[in-house]
N, C-alpha and C positions, 0 to 999 in steps of 0.2 A: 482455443487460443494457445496453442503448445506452441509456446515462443518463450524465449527469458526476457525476465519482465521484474523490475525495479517496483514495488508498490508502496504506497501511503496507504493504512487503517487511522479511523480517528472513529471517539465516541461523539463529536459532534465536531459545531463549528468551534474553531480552537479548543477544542477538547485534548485530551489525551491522543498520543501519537503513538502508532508502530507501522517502523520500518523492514519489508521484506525481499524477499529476490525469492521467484522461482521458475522453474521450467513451462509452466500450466496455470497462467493464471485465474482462468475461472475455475478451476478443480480447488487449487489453494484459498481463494477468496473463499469457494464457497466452504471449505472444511472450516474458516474462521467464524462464517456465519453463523453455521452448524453448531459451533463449540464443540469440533472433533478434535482439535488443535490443545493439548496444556497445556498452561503456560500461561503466559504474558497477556495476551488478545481475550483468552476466556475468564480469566480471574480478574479482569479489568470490563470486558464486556465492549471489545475493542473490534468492531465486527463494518462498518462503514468503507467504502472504498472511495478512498477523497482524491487518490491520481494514483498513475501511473506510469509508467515509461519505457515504452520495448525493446529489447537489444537484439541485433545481429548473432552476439554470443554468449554464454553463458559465465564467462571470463570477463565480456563488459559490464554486466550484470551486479556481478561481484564486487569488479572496481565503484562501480556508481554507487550501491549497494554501502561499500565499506563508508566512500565521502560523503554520503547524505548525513552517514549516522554519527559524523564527528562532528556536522555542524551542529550551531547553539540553534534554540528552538526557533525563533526569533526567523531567522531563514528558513526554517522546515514552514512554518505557517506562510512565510511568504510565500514560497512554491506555488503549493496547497490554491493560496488563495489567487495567485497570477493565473492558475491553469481551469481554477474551476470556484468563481469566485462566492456562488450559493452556498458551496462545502456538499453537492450533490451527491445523495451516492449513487456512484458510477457502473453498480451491481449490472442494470439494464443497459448499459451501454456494453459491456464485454461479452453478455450472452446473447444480444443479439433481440 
């Protein structure tokens, strides 16, 4: 799936949130899985793929990217829960 791509991780339903963009999203998800990734995702244990959303360009990406992550939580769960309302993780759907 090398396409730019907007993602939601969560440690559960309304759990803990991280927001990411990148080029390849199943490589990225799964290096979160993994806990190849430092940081945020592995020191929290933030490894769930609750949505996603593909872009054309890696510039839309960005932009979407930058306004998810200035909404209040409030609206990140509602996404979350509009698009995928179990809190599935979405792991088997992007690999196929």
């Amino acid at each position: 799936m090398k396409q730019p791509a907007v993602y939601i991780l969560a440690t559960g339903k309304r759990g803990t949130l991280y927001i990411g963009v990148t080029s390849d999203l199943v490589a990225r998800t799964w290096q979160h899985r993994e806990h190849l990734v430092d940081g945020f995702t592995k020191r929290y244990n933030v490894t769930t793929l609750v949505w996603y959303e593909l872009h054309g360009t890696m510039e839309s990406a960005l932009l979407r990217e930058k306004q998810l992550k200035k909404w209040n939580r409030e609206w990140k769960l509602r996404l979350v829960q509009e698009a995928n309302p179990e809190w599935r993780d979405l792991w088997g759907e992007i690999v196929g």
